[in-house]
RORO-884134 format. One line per field, with one value per atom (N, C-alpha, C, O): residue number from 1; x, y, z. Coordinates in steps of 0.001 Angstrom, whole numbers, plus 524288, in hexadecimal, padded with zeros to 5 digits. Each point is the difference from the previous one (the first is absolute). Example, Ala and Ser with C-alpha at 12.3 -4.5 7.8 and 13.67 -1.06 7.14 Angstrom:
nr (1;1;1;1;2;2;2;2);
x (83386;7FC86;80384;8040C;7FA96;80334;7FCFE;801FD);
y (7E9C6;804A6;804B0;7FFED;8042D;804A6;80442;80454);
z (81E78;80000;80000;80299;7FA97;8003C;802DA;800A9);
This chain:
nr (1;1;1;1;2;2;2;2;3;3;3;3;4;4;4;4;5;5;5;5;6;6;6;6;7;7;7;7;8;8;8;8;9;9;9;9;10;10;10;10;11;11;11;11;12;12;12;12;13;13;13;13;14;14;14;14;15;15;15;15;16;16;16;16;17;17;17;17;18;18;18;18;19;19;19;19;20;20;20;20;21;21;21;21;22;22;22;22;23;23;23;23;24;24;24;24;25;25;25;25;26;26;26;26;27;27;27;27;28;28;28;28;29;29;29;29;30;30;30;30;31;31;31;31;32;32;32;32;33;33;33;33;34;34;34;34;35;35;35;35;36;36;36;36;37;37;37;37;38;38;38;38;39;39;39;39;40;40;40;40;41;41;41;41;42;42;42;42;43;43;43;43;44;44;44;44;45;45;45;45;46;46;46;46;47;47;47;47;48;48;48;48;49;49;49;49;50;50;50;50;51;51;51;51;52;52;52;52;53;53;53;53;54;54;54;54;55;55;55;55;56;56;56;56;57;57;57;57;58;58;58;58;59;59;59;59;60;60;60;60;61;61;61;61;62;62;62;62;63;63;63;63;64;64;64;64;65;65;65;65;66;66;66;66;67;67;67;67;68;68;68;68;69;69;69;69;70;70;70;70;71;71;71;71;72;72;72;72;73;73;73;73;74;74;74;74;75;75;75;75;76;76;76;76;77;77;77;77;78;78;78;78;79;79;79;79;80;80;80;80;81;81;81;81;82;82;82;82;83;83;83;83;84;84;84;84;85;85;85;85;86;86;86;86;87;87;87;87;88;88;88;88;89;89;89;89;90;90;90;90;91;91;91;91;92;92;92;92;93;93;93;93;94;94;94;94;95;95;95;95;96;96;96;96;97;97;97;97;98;98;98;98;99;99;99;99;100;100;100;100;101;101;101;101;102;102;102;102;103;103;103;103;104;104;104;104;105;105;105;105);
x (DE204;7FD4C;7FF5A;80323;7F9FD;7FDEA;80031;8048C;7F9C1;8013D;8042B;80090;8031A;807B3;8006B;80178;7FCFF;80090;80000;803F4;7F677;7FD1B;80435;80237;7FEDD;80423;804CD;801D8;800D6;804D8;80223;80488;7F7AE;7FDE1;7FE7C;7FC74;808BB;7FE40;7FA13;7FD54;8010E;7FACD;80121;7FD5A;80699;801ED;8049C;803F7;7FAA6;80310;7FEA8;7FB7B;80A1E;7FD0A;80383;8039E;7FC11;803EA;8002C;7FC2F;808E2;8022A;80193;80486;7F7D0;7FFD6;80559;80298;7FE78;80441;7FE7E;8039E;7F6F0;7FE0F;7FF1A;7FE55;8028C;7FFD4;7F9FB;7FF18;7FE2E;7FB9A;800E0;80436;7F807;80133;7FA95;7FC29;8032E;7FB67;8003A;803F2;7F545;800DB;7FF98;80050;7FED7;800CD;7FB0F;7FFAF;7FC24;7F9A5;7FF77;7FD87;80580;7FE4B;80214;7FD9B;80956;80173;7FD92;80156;7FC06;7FDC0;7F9D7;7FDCA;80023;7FE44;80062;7FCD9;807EF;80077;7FF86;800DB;7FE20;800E5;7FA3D;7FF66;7FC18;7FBED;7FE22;80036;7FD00;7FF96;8071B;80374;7FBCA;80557;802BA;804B1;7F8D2;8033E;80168;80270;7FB60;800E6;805D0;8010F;8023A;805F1;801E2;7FF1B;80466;80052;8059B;800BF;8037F;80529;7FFDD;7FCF8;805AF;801EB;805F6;80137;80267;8034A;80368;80092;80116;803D0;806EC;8012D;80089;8064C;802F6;80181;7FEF1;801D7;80685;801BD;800B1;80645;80363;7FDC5;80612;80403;7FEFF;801CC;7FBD5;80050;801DC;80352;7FC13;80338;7FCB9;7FC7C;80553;7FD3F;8041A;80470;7FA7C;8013C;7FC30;7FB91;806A4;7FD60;802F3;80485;7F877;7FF56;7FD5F;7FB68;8062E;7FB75;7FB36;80089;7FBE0;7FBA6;7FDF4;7FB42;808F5;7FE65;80240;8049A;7F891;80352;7FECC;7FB54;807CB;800DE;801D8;80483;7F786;8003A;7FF6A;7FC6F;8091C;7FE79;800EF;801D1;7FC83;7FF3B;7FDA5;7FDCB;80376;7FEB2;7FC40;8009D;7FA3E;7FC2F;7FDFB;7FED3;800B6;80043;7FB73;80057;7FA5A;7F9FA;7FDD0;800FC;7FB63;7FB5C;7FABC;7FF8C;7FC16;7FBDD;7FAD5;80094;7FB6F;7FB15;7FD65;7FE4C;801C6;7FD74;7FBBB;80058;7F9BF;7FC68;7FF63;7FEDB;80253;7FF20;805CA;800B8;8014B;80553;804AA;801AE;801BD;80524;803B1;800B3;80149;80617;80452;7FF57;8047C;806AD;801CA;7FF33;80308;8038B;804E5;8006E;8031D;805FA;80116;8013E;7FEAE;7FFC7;805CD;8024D;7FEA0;801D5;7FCA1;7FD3E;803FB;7FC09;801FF;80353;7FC22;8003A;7FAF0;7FBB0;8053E;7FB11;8028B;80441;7F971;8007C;7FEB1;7FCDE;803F7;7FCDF;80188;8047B;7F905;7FF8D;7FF90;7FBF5;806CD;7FD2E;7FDE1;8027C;7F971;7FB45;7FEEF;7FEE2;801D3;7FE6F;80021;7FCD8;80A4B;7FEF6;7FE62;8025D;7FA0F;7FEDC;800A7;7FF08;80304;80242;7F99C;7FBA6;80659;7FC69;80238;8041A;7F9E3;800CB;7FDF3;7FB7C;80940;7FF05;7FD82;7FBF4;80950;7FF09;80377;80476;7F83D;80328;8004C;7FD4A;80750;80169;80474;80496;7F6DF;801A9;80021;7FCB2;80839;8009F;80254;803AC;7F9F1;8009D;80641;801F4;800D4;80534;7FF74;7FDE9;8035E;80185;8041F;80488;7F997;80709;7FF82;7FC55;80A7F;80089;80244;8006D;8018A;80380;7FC3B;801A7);
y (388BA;80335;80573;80335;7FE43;80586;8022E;8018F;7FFE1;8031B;8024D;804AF;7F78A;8014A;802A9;80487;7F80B;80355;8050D;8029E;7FEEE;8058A;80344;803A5;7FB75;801FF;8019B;803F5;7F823;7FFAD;80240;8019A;7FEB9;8020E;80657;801DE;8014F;803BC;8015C;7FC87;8078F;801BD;80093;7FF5C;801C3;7FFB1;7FBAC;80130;7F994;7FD3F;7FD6A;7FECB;7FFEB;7FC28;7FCF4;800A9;7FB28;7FA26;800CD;80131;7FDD6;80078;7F9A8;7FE6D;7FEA7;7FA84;80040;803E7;7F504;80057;7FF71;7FEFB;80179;8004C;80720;800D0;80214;80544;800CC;804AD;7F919;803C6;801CE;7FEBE;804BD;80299;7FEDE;7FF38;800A2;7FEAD;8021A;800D0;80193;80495;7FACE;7FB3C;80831;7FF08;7FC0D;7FB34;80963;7FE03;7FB58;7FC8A;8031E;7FB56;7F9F8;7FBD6;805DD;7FBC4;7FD5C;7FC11;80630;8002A;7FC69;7FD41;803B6;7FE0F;7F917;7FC61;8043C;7FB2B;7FB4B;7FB45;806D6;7FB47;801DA;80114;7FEA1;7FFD1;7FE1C;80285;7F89C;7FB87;800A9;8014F;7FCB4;80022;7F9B9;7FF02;7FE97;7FB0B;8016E;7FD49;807AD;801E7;7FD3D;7FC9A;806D7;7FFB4;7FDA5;80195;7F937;7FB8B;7FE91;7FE89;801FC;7FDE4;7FBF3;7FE72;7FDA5;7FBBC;7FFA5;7FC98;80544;80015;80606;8015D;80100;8031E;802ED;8002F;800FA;7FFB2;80634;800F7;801D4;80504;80125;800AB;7FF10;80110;8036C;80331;7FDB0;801F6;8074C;8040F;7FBA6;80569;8015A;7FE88;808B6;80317;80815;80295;7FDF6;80503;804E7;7FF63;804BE;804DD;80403;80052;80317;8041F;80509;7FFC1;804D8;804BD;802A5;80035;80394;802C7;7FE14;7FD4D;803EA;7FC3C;7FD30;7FF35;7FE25;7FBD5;7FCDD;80067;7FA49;7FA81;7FD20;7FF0D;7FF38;7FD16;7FB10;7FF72;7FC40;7FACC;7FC85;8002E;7FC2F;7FF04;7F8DC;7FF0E;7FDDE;7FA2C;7FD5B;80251;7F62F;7FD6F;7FD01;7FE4D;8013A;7FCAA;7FB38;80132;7FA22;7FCE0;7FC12;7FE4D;80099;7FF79;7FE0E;80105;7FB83;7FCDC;80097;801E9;7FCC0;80083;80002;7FCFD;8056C;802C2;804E2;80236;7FEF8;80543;8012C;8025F;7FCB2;7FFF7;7FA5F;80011;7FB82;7FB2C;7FEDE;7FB3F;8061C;801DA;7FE55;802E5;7F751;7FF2E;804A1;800E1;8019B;802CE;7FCEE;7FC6A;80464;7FE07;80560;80198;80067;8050A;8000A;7FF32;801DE;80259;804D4;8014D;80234;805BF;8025C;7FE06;8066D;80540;8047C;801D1;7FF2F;802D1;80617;7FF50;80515;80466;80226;7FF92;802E9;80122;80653;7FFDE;8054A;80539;80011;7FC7D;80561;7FF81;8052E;8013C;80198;8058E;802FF;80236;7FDA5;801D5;8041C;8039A;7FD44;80441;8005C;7FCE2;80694;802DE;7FA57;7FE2D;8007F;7FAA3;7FBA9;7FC3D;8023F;7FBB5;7FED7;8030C;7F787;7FE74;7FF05;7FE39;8039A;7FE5D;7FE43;8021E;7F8E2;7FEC4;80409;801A6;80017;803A5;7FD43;80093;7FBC9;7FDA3;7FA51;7FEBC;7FF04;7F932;8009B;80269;7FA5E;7FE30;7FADD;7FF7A;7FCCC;7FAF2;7FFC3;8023E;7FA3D;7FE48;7F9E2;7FE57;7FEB1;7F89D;8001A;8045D;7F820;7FE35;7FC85;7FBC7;80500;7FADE;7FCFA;80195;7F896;7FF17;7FE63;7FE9B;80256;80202;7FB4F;7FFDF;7FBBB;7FB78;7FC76;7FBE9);
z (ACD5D;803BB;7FDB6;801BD;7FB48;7FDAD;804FC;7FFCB;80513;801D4;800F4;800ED;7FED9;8003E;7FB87;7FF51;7FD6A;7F806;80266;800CC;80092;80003;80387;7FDC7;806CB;801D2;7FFA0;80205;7FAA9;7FE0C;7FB31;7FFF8;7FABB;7FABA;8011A;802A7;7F970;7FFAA;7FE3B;7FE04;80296;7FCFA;7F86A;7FC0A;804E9;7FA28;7FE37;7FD8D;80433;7FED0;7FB71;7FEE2;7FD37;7FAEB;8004A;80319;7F998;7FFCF;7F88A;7FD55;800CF;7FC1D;7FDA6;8006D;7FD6A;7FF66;7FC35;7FEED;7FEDE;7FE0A;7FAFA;7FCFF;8009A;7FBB9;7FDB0;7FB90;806D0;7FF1A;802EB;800A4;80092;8029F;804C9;801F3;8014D;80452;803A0;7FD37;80666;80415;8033A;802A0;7FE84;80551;804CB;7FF70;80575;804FC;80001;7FFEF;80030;7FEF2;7FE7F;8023D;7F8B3;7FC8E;801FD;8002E;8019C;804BA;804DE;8026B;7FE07;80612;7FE9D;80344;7F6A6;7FFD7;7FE00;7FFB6;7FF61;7FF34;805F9;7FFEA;8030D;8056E;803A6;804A6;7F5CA;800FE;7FD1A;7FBE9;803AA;80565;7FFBD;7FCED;808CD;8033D;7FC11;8005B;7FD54;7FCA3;7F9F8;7FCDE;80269;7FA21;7FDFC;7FCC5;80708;7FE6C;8057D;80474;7F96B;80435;7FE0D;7FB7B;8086B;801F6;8003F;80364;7F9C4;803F9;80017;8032C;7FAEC;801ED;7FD0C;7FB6D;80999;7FD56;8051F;804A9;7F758;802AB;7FEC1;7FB89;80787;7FE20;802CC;8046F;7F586;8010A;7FE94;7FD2D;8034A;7FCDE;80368;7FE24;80591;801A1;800DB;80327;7F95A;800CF;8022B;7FDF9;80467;8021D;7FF20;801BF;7FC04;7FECE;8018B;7FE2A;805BA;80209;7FDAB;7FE5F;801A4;7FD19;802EC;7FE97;80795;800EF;80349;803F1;7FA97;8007A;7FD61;7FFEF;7FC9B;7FBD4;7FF67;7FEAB;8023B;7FE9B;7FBF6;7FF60;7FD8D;7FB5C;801E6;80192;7FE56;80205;7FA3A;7FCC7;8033A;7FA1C;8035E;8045A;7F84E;80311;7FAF9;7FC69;8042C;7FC72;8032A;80474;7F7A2;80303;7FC63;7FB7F;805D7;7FE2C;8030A;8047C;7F6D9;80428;7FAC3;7FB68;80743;7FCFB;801DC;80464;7F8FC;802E9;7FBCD;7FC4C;803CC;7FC93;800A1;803EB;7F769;8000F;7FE47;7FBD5;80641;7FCFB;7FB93;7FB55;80804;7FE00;7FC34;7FFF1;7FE95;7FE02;8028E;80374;7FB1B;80406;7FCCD;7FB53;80993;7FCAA;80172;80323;7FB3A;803EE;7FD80;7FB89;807EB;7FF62;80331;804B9;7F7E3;80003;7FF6E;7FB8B;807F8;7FF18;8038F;803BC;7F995;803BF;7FF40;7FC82;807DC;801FD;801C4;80368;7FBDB;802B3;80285;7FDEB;80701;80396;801B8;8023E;7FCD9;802C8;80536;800FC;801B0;80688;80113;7FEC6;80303;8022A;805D2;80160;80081;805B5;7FFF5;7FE01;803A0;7FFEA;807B8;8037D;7FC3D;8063A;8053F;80322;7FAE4;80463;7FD85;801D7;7FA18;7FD6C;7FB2D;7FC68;802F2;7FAED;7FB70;80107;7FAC2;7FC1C;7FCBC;7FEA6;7FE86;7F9D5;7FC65;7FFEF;7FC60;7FD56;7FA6E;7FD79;80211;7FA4C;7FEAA;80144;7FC3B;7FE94;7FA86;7FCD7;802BB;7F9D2;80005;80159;7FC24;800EC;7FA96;7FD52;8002B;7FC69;7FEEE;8029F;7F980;7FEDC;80007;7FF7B;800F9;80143;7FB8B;800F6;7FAE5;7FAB8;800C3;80047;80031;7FF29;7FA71;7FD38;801EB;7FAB1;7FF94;7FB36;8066C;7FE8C;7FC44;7FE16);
């Protein structure tokens, strides 16, 4: 639902992939246009943990999801850190940084 995105997404929010690149807000938002671009079919978010600072929360969590991205199946094993900010009463996503989970065995 881009309109939630739009709401929820700082104006200066970026996502910090686990390949070293970085992605604005804009560019997210455009991904779920067409609304089937980037398609879930299954995902599971665990291991949460929340740290507040102020008006700042540090939400770090493991997410674990399959799906396509632009015709593209992924399976991802990630942790995840998310900033969240309260701004005048309302929470914003500041910033994501998801990184691959290797298993090493």
């Amino acid at each position: 639902n881009t309109t939630v995105m739009k709401r929820t997404m700082a104006e200066n929010y970026i996502y910090f992939s686990s390949t070293g690149n970085t992605t604005t807000r804009h560019r997210i938002i455009s991904w779920f246009t067409p609304a089937d671009k980037y398609k879930v079919d299954s995902a599971i978010r665990s291991e949460i943990s929340v740290t507040i600072n102020n008006n700042i929360a540090v939400v770090s969590s493991r997410w674990i999801g399959s799906g396509s991205f632009d015709g593209e199946k992924f399976k991802d094993d990630q942790r995840c850190s998310l900033t969240i900010q309260k701004v005048n009463g309302e929470l914003k996503l500041v910033s994501e940084h998801c990184t691959q989970i290797v298993n090493q065995y």
